[in-house]
C-alpha positions as CSV (number, residue, x, y, z in Angstrom):
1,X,21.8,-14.8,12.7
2,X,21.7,-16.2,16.3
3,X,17.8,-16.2,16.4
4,X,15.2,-17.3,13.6
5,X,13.5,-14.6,12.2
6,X,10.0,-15.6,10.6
7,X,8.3,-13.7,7.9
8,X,4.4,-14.0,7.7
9,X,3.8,-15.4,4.3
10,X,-0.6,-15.0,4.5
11,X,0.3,-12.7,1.3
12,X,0.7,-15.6,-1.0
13,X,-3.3,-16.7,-0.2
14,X,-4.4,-13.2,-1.9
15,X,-5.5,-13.7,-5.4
16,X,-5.3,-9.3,-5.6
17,X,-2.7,-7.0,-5.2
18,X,-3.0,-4.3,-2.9
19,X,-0.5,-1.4,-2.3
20,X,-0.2,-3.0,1.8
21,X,0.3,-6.3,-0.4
22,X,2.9,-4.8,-2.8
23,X,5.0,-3.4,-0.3
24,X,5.0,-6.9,1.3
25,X,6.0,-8.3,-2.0
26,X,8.8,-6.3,-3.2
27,X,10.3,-6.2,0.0
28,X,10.6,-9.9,0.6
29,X,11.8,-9.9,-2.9
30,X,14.9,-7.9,-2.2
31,X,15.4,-9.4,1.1
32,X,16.0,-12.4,-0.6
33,X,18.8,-10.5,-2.4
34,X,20.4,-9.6,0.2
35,X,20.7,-12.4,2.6
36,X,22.7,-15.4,3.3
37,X,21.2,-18.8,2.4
38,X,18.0,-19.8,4.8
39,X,19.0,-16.6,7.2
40,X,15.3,-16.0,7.7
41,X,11.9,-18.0,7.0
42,X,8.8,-17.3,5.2
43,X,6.1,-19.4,6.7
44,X,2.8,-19.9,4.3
45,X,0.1,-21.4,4.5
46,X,-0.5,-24.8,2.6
47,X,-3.2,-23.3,0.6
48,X,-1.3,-20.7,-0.4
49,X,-0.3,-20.9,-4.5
50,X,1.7,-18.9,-7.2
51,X,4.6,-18.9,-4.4
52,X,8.0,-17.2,-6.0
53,X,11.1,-19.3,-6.1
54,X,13.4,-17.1,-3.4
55,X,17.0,-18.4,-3.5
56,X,18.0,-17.7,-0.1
57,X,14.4,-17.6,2.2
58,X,13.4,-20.9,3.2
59,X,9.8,-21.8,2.5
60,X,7.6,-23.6,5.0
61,X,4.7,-24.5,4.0
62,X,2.2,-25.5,7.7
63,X,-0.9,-25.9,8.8
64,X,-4.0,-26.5,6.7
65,X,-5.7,-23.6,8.1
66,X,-7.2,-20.2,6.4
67,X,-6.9,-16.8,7.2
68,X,-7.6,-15.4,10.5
69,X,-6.8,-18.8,12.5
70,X,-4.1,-19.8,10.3
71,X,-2.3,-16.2,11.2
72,X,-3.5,-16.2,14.8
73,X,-2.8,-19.7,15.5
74,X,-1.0,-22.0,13.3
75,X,1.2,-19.5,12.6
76,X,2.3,-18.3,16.0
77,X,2.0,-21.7,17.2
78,X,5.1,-22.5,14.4
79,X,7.2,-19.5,15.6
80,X,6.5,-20.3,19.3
81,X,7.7,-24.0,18.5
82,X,10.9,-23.1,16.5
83,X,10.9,-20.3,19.4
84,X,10.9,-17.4,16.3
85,X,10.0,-13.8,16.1
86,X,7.5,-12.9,13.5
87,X,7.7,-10.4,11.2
88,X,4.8,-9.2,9.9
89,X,4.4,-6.7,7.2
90,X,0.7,-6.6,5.9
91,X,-1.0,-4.7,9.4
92,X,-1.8,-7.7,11.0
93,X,0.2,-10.1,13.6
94,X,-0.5,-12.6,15.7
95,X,-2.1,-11.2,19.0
96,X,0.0,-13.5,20.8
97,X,2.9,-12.5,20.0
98,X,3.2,-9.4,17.4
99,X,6.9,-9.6,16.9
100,X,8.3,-7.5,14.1
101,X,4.9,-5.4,12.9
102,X,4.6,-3.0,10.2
103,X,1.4,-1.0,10.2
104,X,1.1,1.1,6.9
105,X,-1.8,3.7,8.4
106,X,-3.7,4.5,11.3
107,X,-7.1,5.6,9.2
108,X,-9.7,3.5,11.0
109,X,-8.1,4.9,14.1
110,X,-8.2,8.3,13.0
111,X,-11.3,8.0,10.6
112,X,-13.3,5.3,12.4
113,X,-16.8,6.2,10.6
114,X,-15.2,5.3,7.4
115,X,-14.8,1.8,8.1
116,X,-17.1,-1.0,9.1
117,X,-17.7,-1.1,12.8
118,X,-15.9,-5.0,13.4
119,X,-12.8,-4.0,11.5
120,X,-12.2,-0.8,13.5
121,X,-12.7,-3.0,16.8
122,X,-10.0,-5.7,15.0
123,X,-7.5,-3.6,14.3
124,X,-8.0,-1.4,17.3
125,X,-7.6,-4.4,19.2
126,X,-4.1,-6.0,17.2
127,X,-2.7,-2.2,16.5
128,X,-2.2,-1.5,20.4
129,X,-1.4,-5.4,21.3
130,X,1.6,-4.5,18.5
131,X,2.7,-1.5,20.0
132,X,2.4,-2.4,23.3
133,X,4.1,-5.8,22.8
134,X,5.7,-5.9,19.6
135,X,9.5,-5.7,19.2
136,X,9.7,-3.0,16.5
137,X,6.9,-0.9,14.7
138,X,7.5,0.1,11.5
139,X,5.6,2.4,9.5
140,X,6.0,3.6,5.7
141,X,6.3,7.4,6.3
142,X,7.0,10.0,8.8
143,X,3.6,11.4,8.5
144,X,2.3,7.6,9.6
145,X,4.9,7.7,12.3
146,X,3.5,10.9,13.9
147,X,0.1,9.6,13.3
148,X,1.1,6.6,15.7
149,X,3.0,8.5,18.5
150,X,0.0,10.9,18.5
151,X,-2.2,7.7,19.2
152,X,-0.1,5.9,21.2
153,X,2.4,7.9,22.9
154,X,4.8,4.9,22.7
155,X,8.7,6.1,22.3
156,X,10.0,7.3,19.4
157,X,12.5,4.7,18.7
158,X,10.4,1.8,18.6
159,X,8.8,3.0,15.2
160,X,10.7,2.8,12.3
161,X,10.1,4.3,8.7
162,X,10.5,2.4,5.7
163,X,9.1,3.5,2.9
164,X,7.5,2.3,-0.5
165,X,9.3,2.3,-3.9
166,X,8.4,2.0,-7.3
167,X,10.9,0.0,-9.0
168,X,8.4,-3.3,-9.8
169,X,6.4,-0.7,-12.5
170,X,9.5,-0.8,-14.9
171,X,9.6,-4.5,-14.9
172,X,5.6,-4.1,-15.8
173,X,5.0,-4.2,-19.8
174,X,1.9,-2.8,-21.2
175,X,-1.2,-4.1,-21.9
176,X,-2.5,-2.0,-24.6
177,X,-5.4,-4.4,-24.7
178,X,-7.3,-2.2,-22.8
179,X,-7.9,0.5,-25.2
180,X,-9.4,-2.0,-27.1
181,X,-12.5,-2.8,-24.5
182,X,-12.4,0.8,-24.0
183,X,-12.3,2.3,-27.3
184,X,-13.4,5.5,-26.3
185,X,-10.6,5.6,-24.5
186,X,-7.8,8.1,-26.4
187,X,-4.6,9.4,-26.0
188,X,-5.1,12.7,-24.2
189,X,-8.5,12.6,-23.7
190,X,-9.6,11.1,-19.8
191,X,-7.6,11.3,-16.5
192,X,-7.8,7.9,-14.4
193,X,-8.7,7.2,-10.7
194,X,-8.1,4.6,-8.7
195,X,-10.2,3.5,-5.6
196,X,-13.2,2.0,-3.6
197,X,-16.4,2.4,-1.8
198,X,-14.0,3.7,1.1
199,X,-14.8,7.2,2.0
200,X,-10.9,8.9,2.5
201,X,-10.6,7.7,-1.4
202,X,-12.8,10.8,-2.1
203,X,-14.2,9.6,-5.4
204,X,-16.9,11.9,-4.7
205,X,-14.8,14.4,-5.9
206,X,-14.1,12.8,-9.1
207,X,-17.7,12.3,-9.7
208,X,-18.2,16.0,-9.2
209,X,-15.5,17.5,-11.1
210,X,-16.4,14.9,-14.4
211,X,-19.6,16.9,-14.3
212,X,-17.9,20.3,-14.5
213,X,-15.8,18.7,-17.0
214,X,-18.2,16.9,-19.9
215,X,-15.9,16.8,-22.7
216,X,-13.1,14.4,-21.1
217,X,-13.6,10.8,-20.4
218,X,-13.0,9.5,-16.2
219,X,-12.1,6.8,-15.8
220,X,-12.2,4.6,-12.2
221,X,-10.3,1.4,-11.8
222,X,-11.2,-0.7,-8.8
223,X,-13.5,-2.6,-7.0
224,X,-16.4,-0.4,-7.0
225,X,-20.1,-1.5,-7.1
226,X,-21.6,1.2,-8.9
227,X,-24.9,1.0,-7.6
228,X,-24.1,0.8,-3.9
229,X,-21.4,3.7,-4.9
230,X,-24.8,5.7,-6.6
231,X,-27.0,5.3,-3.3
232,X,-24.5,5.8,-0.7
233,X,-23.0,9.0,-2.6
234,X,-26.3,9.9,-3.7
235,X,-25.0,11.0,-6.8
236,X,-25.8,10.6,-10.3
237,X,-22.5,8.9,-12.1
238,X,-22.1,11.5,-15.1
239,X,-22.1,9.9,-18.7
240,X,-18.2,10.9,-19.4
241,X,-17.8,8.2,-16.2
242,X,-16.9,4.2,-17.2
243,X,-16.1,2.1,-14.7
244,X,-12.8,-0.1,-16.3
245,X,-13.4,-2.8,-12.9
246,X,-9.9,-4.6,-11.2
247,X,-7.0,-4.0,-13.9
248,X,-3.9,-6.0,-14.4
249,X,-0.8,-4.1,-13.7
250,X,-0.1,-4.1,-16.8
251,X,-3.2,-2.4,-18.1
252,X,-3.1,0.1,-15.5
253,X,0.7,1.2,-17.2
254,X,-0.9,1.7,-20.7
255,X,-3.2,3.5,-19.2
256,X,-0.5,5.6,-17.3
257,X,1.2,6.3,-20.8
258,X,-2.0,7.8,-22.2
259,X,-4.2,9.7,-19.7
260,X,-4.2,13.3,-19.2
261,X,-3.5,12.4,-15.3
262,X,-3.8,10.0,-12.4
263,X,-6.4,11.8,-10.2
264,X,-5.7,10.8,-6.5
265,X,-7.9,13.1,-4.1
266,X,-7.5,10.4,-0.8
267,X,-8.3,12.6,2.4
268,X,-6.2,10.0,4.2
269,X,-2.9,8.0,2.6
270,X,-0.1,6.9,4.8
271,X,2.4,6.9,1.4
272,X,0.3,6.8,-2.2
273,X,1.4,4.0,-4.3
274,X,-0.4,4.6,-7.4
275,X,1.1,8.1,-7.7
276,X,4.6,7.1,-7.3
277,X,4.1,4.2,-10.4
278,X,2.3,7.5,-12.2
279,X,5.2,9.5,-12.2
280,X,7.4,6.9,-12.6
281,X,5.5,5.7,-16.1
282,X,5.8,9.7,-17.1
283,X,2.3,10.3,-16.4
284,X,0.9,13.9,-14.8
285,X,-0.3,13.3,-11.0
286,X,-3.2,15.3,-9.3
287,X,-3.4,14.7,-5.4
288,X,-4.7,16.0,-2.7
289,X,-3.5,18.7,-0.3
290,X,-2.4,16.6,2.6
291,X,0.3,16.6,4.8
292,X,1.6,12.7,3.5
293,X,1.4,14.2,0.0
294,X,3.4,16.5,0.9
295,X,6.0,14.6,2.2
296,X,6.1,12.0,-0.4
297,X,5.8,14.4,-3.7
298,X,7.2,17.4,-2.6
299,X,6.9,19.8,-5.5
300,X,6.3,17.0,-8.5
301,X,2.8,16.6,-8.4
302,X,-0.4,19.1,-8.8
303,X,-2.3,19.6,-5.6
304,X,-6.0,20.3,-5.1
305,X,-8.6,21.4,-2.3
306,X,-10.4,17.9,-2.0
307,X,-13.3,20.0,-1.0
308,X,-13.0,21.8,-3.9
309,X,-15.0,21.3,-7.2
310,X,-14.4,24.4,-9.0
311,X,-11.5,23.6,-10.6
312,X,-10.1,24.2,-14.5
313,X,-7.9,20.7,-14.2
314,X,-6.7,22.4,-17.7
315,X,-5.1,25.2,-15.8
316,X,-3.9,23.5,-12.9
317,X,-2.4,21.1,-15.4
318,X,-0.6,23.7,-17.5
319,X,1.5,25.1,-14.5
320,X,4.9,24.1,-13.6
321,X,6.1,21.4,-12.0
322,X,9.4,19.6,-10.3
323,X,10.6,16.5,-12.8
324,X,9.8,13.4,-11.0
325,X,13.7,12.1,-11.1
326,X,14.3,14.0,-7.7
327,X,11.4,11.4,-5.6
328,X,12.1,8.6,-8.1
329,X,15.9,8.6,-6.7
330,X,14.5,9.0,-3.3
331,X,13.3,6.0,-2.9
332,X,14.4,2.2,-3.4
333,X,12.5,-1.3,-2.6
334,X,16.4,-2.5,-2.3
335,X,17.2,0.2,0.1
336,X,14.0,-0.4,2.2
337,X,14.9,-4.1,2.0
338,X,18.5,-3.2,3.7
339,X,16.6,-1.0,6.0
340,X,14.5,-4.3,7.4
341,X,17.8,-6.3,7.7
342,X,19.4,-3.8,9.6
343,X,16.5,-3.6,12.1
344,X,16.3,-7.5,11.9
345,X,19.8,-7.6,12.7
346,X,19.7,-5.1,15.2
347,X,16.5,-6.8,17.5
348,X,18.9,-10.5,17.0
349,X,21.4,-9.2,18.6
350,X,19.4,-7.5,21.6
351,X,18.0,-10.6,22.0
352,X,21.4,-12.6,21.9
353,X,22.8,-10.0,24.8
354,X,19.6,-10.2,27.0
355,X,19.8,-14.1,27.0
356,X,24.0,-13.7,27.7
């Protein structure tokens, strides 16, 4: 590599996973696979804890600083001074200089009432600065990538897709722990959400259609305050409802193994993680009728109106679908991994040409 390449390492600050987070994750973790020793950096924070041992990244650890100044200044004042690119693979860059960016949705573009007013403005602000500066865009399906040409009528070959995977749920073991705070929790007998507060997660639907369905247990994994959720829904939570709170990955894959289905009715979802570790844990997946759905599942999963409350999830669950093997072999955090190197590779050399 004729140029240093340096990977924003803010992700090892979070104490939660996230689906932005997990692609961020198992990415760097199969980069690391693939590349020679010290090829490219991760720069972290010195905060930052619970930091994997890579074999071939080199780990910097700078600056004292937290959060937003330590990723828009500490950190591009290191890759100015080593004269780097950034790549940054959780949404956000530095403003100064956005480098490699990968932006997983354009929601609060798209949806901006969902969201609080001051992050639309934020990510207004660093979304454009990336595509109007950054090197490469990449995005983590072609739905997204429409979404952003549509928004920013930038040219085509500055966004790239690279897309999710699933492979870090089979080297999750179960927790079956959880049954155990949950005893009412049986084989068979719930379906399982996952989401928050934000509006495109559509829990309102699952609210509505545990009413029509009193005889099954729902339940919702995630950070939800259920009395804000109660007010700003205004919606009485039905008593087949519990709330299980943030699970471990591991809890969430027992739970997989025994629930009548994963019920994901997002309005908006740039890929869908949890459905993609559903099907790959053998569990039944209910999403929405959206175009990223679409794309992603194909014909594996069950689709619903998410408008719709009148629905038997009995019947739709008894018709036929696709085995999930066909999207399982579809996608690969290693292949995603060579996808990044390639592009890495690719801008280094563009670089080295322009400068020769």
């Amino acid at each position: 590599m004729k140029n240093k390449f340096i990977i924003n390492g803010k992700i090892f600050t979070k104490k939660y996973i996230s689906g932005v987070q997990r692609f961020t994750l198992e990415i760097i973790r199969e980069l690391d696979n693939i590349i020679d020793k010290d090829e490219i950096e991760i720069c972290i924070p010195k905060c930052a804890r619970n930091i994997p041992n890579y074999k071939n990244l080199k780990i910097v650890k700078y600056s004292r600083l937290r959060e937003i100044p330590w990723e828009q200044i500490a950190f591009p004042y290191y890759v100015a001074k080593n004269h780097g690119i950034s790549i940054n693979l959780g949404n956000v860059s530095p403003w100064i200089s956005p480098g490699i960016v990968c932006i997983h949705d354009v929601n609060c573009i798209r949806n901006p009432k969902n969201f609080q007013k001051r992050m639309v403005i934020w990510y207004r602000f660093l979304f454009k600065r990336a595509m109007k500066k950054g090197r490469k865009v990449i995005t983590v399906s072609d739905f997204c990538k429409r979404e952003m040409l549509d928004c920013y009528h930038v040219d085509a070959d500055k966004i790239v897709v690279i897309n999710n995977s699933w492979e870090h749920f089979s080297r999750i073991k179960e927790d079956k722990s959880i049954f155990t705070k949950y005893p009412q929790l049986k084989e068979g007998n719930f379906y399982f959400s996952i989401g928050t507060l934000t509006k495109h997660k559509n829990l309102e639907w699952v609210l509505k259609i545990a009413k029509k369905n009193p005889n099954d247990y729902f339940a919702i994994s995630g950070f939800v305050n259920i009395q804000k959720f109660k007010s700003e829904l205004d919606l009485e939570s039905p008593p087949n409802v519990i709330y299980l709170g943030y699970l471990s990955d591991e809890e969430v894959k027992a739970i997989y193994k025994k629930t009548k289905a994963l019920l994901f009715p997002s309005l908006y979802e740039g890929f869908g993680l949890p459905p993609i570790e559903a099907l790959s844990s053998g569990a039944k997946v209910v999403v929405a009728d959206i175009k990223s759905m679409h794309e992603i599942f194909e014909d594996t999963v069950f689709y619903i109106n998410p408008h719709e409350y009148n629905i038997s999830l009995d019947e739709l669950l008894s018709q036929k679908v696709e085995e999930p093997e066909k999207i399982l072999k579809k996608y690969s955090w290693r292949n995603s991994a060579e996808k990044l190197l390639k592009l890495i590779r690719e801008e280094d050399n563009k670089i080295y040409e322009n400068h020769n």
